[in-house]
mmCIF file of the N, C-alpha and C atoms, coordinates in Angstrom:
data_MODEL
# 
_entry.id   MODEL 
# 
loop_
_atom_site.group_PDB 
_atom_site.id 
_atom_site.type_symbol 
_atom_site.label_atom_id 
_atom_site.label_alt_id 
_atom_site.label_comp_id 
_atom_site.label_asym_id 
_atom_site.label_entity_id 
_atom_site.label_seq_id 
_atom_site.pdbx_PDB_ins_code 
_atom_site.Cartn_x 
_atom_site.Cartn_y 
_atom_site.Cartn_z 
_atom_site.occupancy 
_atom_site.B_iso_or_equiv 
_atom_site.pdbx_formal_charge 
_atom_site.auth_seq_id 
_atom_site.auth_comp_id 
_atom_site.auth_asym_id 
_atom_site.auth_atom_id 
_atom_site.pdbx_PDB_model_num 
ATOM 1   N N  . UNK A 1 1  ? 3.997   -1.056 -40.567 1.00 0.00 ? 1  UNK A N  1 
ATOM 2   C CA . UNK A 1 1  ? 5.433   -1.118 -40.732 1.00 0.00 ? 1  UNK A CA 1 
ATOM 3   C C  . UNK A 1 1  ? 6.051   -1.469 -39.390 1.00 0.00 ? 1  UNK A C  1 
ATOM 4   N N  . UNK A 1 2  ? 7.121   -2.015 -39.516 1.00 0.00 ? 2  UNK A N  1 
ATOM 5   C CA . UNK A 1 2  ? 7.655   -2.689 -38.590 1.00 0.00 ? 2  UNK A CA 1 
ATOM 6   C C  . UNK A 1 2  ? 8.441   -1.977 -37.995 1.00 0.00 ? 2  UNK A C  1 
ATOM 7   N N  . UNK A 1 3  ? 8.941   -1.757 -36.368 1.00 0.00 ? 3  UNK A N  1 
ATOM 8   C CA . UNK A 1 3  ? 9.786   -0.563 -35.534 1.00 0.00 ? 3  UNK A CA 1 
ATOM 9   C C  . UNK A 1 3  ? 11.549  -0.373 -36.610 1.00 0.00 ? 3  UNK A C  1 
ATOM 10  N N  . UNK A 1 4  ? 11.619  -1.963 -36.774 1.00 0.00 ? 4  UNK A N  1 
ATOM 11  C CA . UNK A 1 4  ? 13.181  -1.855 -37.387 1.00 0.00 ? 4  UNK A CA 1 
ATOM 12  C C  . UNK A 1 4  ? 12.721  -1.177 -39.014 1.00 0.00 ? 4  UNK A C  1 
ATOM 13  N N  . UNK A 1 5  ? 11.970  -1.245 -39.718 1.00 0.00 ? 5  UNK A N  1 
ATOM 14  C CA . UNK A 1 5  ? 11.613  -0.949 -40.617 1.00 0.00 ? 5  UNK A CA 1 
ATOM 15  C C  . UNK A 1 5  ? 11.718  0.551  -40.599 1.00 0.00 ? 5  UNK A C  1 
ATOM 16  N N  . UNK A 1 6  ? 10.986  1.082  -39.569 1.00 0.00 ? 6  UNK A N  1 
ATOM 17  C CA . UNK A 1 6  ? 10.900  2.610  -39.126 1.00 0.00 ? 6  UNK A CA 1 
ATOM 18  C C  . UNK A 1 6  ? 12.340  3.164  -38.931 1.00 0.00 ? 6  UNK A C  1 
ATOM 19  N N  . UNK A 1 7  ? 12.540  2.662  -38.171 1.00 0.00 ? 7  UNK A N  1 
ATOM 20  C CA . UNK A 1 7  ? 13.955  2.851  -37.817 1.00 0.00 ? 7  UNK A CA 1 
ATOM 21  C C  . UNK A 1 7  ? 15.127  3.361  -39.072 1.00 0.00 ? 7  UNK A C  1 
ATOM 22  N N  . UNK A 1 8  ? 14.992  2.326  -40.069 1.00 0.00 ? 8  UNK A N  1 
ATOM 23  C CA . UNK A 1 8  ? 16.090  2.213  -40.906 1.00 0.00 ? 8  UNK A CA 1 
ATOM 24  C C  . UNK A 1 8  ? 15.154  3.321  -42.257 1.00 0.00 ? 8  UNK A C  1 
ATOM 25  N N  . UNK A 1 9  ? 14.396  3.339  -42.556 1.00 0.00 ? 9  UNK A N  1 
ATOM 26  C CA . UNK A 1 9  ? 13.657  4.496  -43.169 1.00 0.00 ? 9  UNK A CA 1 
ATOM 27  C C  . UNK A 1 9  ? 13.958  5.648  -42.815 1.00 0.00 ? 9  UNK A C  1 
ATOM 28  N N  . UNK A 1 10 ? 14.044  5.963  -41.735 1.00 0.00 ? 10 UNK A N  1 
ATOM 29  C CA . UNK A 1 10 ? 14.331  7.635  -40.880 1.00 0.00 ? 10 UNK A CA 1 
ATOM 30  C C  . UNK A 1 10 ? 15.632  7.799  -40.915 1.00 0.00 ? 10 UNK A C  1 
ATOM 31  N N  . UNK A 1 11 ? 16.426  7.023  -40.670 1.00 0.00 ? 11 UNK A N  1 
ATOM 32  C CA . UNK A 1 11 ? 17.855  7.773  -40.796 1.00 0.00 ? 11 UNK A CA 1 
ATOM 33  C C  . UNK A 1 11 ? 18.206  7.989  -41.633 1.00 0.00 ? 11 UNK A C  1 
ATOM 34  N N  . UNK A 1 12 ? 19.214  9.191  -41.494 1.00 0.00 ? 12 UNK A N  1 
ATOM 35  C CA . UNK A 1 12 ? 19.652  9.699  -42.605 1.00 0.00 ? 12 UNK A CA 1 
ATOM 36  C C  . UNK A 1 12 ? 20.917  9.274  -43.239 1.00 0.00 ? 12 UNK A C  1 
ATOM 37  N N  . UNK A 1 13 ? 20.605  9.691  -44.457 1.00 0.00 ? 13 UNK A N  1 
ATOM 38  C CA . UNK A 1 13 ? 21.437  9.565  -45.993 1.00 0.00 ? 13 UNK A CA 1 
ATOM 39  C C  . UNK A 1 13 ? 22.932  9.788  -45.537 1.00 0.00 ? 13 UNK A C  1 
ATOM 40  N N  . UNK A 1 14 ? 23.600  8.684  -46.531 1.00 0.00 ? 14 UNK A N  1 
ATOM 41  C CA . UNK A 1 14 ? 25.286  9.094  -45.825 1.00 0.00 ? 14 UNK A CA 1 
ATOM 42  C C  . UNK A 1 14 ? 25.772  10.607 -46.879 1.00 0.00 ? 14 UNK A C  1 
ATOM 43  N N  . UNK A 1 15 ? 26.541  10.531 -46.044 1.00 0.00 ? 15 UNK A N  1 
ATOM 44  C CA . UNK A 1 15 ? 26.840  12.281 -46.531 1.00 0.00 ? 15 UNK A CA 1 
ATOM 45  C C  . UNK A 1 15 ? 27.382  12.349 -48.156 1.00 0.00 ? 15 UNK A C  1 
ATOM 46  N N  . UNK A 1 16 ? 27.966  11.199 -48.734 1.00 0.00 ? 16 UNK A N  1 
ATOM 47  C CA . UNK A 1 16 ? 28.536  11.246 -49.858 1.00 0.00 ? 16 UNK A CA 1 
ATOM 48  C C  . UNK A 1 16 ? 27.643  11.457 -50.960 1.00 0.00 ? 16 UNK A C  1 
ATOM 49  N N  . UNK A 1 17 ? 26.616  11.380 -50.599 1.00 0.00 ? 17 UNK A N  1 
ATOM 50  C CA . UNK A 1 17 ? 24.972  11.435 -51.983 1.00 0.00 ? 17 UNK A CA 1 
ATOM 51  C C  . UNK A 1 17 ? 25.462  12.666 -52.381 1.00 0.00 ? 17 UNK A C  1 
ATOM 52  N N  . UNK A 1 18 ? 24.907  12.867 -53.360 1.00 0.00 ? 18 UNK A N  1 
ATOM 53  C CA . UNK A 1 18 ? 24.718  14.081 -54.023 1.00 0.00 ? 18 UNK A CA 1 
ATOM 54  C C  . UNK A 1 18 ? 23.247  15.220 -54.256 1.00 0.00 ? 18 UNK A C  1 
ATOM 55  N N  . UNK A 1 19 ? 23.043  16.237 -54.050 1.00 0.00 ? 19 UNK A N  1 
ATOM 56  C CA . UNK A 1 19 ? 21.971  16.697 -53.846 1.00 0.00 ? 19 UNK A CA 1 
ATOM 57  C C  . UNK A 1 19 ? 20.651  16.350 -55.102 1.00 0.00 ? 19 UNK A C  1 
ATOM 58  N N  . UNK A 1 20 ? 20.823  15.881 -56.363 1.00 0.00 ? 20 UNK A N  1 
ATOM 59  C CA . UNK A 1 20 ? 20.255  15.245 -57.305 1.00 0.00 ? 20 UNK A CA 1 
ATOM 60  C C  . UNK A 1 20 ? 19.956  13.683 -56.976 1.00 0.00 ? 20 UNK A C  1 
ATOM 61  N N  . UNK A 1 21 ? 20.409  13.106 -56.021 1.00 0.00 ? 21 UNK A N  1 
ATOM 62  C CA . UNK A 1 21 ? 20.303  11.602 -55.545 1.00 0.00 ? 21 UNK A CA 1 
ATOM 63  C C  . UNK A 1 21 ? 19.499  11.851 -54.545 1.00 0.00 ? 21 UNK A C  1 
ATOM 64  N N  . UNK A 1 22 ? 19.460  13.029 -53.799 1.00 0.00 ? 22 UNK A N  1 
ATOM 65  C CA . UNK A 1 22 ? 18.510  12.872 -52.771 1.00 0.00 ? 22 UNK A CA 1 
ATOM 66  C C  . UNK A 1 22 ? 17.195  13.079 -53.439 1.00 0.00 ? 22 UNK A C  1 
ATOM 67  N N  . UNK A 1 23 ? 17.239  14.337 -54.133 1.00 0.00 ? 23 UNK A N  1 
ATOM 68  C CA . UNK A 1 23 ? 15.848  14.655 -55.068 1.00 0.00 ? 23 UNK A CA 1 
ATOM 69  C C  . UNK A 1 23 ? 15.202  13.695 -55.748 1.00 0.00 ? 23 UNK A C  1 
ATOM 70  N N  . UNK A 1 24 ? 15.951  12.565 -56.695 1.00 0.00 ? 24 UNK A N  1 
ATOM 71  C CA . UNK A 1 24 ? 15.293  11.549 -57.188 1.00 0.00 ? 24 UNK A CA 1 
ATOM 72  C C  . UNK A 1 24 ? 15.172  10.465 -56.146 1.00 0.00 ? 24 UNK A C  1 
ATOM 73  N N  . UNK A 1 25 ? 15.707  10.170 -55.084 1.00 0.00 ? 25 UNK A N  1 
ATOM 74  C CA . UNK A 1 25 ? 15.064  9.462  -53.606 1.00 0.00 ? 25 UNK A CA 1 
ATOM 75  C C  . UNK A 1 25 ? 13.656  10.140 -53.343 1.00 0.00 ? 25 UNK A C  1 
ATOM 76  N N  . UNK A 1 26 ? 13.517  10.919 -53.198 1.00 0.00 ? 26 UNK A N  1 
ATOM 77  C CA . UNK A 1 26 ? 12.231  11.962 -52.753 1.00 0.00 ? 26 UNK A CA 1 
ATOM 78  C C  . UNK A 1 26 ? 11.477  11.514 -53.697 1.00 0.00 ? 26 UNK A C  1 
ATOM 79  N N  . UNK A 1 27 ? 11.760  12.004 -54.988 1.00 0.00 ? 27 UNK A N  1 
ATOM 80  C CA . UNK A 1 27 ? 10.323  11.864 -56.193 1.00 0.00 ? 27 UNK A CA 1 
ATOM 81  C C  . UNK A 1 27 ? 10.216  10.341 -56.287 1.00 0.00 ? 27 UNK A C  1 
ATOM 82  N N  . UNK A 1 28 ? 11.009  9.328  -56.203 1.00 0.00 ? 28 UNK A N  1 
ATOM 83  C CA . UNK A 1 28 ? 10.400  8.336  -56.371 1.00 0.00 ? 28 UNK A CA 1 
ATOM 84  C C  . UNK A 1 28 ? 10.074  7.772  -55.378 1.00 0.00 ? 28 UNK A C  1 
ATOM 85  N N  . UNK A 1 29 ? 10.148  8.092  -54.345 1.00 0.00 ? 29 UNK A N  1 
ATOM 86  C CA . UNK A 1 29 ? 8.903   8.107  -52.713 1.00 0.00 ? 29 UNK A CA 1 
ATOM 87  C C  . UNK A 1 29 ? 7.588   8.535  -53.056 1.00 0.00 ? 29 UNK A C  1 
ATOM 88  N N  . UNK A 1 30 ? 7.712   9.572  -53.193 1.00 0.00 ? 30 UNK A N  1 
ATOM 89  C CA . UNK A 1 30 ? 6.792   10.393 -53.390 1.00 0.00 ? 30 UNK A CA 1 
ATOM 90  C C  . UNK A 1 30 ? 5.374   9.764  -54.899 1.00 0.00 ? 30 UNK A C  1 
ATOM 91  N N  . UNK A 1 31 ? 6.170   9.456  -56.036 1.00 0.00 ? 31 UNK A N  1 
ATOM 92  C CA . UNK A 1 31 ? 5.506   8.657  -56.998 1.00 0.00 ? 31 UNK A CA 1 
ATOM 93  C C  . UNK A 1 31 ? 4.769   7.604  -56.549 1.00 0.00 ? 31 UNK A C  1 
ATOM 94  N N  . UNK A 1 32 ? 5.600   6.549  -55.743 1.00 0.00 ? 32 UNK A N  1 
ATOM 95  C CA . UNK A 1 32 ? 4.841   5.779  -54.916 1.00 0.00 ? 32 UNK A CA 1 
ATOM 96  C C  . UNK A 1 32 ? 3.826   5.536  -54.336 1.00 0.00 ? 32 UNK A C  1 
ATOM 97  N N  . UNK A 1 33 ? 4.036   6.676  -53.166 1.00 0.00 ? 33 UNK A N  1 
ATOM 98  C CA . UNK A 1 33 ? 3.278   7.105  -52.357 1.00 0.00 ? 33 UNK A CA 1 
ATOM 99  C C  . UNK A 1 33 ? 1.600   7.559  -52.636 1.00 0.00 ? 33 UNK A C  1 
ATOM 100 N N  . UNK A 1 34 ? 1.885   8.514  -53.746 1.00 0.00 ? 34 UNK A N  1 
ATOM 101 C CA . UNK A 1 34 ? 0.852   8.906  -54.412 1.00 0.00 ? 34 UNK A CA 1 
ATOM 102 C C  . UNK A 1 34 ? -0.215  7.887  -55.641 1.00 0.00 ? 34 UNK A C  1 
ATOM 103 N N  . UNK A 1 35 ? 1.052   7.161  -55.667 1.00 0.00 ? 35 UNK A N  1 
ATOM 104 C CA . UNK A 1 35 ? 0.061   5.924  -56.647 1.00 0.00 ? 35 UNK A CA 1 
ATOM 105 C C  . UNK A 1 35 ? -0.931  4.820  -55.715 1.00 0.00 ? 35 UNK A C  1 
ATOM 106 N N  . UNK A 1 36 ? -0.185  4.539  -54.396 1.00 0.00 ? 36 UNK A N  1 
ATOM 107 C CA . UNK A 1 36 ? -0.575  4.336  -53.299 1.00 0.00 ? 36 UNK A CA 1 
ATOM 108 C C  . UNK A 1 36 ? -2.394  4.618  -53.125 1.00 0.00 ? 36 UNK A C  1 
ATOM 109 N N  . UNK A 1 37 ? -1.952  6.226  -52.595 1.00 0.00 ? 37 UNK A N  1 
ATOM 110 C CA . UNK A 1 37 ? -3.395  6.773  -52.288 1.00 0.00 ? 37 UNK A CA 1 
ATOM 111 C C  . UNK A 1 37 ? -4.266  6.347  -53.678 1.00 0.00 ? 37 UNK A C  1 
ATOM 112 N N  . UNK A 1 38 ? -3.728  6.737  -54.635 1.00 0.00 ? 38 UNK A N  1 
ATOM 113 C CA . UNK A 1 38 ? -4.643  6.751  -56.088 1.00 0.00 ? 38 UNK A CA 1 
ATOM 114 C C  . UNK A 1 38 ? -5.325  5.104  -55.764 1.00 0.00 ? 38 UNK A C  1 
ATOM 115 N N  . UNK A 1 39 ? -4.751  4.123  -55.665 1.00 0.00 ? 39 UNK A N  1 
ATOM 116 C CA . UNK A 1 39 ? -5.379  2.732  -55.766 1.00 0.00 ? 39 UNK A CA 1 
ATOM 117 C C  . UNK A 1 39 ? -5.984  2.687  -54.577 1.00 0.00 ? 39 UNK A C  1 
ATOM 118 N N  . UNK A 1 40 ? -5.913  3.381  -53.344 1.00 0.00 ? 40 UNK A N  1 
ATOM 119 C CA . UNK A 1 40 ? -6.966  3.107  -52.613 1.00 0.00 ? 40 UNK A CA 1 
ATOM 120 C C  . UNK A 1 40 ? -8.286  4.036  -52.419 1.00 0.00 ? 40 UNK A C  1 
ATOM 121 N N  . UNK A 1 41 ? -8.077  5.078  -53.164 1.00 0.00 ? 41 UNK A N  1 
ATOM 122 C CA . UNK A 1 41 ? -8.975  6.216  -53.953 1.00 0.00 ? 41 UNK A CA 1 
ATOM 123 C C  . UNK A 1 41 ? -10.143 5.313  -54.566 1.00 0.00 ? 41 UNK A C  1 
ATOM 124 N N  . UNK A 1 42 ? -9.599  4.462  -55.298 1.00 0.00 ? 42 UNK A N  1 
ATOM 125 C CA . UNK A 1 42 ? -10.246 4.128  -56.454 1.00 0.00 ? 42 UNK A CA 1 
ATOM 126 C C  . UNK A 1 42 ? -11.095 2.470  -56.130 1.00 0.00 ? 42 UNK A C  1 
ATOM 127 N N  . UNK A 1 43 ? -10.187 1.821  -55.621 1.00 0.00 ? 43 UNK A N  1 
ATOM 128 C CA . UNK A 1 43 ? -10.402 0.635  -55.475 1.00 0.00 ? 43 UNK A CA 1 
ATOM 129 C C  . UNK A 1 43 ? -10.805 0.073  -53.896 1.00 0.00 ? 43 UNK A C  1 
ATOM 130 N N  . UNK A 1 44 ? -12.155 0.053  -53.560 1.00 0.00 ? 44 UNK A N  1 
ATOM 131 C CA . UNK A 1 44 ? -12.417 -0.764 -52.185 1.00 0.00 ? 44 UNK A CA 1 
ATOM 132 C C  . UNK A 1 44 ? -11.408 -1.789 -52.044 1.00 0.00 ? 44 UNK A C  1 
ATOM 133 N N  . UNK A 1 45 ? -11.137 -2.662 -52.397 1.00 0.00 ? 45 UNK A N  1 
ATOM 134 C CA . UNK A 1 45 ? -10.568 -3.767 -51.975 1.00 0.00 ? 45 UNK A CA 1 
ATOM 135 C C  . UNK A 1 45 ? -9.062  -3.878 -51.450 1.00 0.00 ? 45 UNK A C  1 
ATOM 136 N N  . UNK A 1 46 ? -8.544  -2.429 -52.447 1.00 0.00 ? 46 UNK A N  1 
ATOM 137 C CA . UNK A 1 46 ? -7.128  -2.452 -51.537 1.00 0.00 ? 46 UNK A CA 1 
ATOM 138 C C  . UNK A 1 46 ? -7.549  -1.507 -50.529 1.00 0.00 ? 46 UNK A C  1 
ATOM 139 N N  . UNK A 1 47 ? -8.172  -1.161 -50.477 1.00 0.00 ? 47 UNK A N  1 
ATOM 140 C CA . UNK A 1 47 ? -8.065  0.343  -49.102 1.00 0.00 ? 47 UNK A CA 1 
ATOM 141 C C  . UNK A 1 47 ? -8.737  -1.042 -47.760 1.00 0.00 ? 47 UNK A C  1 
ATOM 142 N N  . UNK A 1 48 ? -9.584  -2.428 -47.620 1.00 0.00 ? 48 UNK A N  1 
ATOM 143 C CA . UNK A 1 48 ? -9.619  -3.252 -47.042 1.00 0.00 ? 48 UNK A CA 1 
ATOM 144 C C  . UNK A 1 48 ? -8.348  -3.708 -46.719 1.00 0.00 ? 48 UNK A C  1 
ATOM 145 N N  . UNK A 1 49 ? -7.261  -4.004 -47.806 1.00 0.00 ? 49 UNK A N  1 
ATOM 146 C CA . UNK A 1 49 ? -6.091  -4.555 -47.501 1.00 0.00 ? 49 UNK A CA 1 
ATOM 147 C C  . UNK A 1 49 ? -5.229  -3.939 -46.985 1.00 0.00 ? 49 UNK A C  1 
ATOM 148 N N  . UNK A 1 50 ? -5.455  -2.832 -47.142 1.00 0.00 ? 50 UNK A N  1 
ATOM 149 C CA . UNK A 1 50 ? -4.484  -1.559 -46.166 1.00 0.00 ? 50 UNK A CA 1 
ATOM 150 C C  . UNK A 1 50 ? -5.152  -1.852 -44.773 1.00 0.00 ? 50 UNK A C  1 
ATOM 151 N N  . UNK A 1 51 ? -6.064  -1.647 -44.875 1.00 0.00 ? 51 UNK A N  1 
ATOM 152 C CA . UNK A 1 51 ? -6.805  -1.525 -43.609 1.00 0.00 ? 51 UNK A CA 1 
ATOM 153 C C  . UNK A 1 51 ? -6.254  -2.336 -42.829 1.00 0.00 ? 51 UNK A C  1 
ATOM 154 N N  . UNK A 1 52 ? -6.466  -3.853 -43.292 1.00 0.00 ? 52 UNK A N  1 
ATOM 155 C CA . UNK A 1 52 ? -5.530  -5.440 -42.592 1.00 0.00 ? 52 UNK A CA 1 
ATOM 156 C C  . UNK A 1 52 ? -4.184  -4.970 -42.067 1.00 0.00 ? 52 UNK A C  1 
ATOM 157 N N  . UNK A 1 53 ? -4.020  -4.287 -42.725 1.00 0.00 ? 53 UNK A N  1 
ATOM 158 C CA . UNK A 1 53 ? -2.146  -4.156 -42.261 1.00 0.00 ? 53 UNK A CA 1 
ATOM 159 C C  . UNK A 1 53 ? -2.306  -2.906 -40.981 1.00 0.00 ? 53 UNK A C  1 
ATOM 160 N N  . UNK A 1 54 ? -2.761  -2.372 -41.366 1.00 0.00 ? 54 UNK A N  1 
ATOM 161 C CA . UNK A 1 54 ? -2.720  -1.069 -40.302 1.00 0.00 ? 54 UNK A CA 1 
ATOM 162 C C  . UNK A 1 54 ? -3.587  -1.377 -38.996 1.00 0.00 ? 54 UNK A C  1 
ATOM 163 N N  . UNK A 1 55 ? -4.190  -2.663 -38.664 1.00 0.00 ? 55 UNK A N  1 
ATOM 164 C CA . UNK A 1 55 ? -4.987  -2.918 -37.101 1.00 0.00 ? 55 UNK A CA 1 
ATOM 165 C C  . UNK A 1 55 ? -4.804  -4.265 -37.248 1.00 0.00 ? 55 UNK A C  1 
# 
């Protein structure tokens, strides 16, 4: 991931959200995230393609 990428990921939420907007921000990170690991769990070829990106 890219520094501006980082950057704009980390800051925080404008104050007007609602505490149910942040929660479904979270779970569908989180869904992601976890489907993520699952395909590179499972599958050599993406956990290679991760690999590419990360060195």
């Amino acid at each position: 991931m890219k520094h501006h990428q980082q950057l704009r990921n980390s800051m925080p939420a404008p104050a007007d959200r609602q505490p149910g907007e942040h929660r479904a921000i979270a779970d569908a990170w989180l869904r992601s995230a976890l489907d993520g690991i699952r395909q590179m769990h499972l599958n050599e070829n993406t956990r290679r393609e991760v690999a590419k990106r990360l060195f």
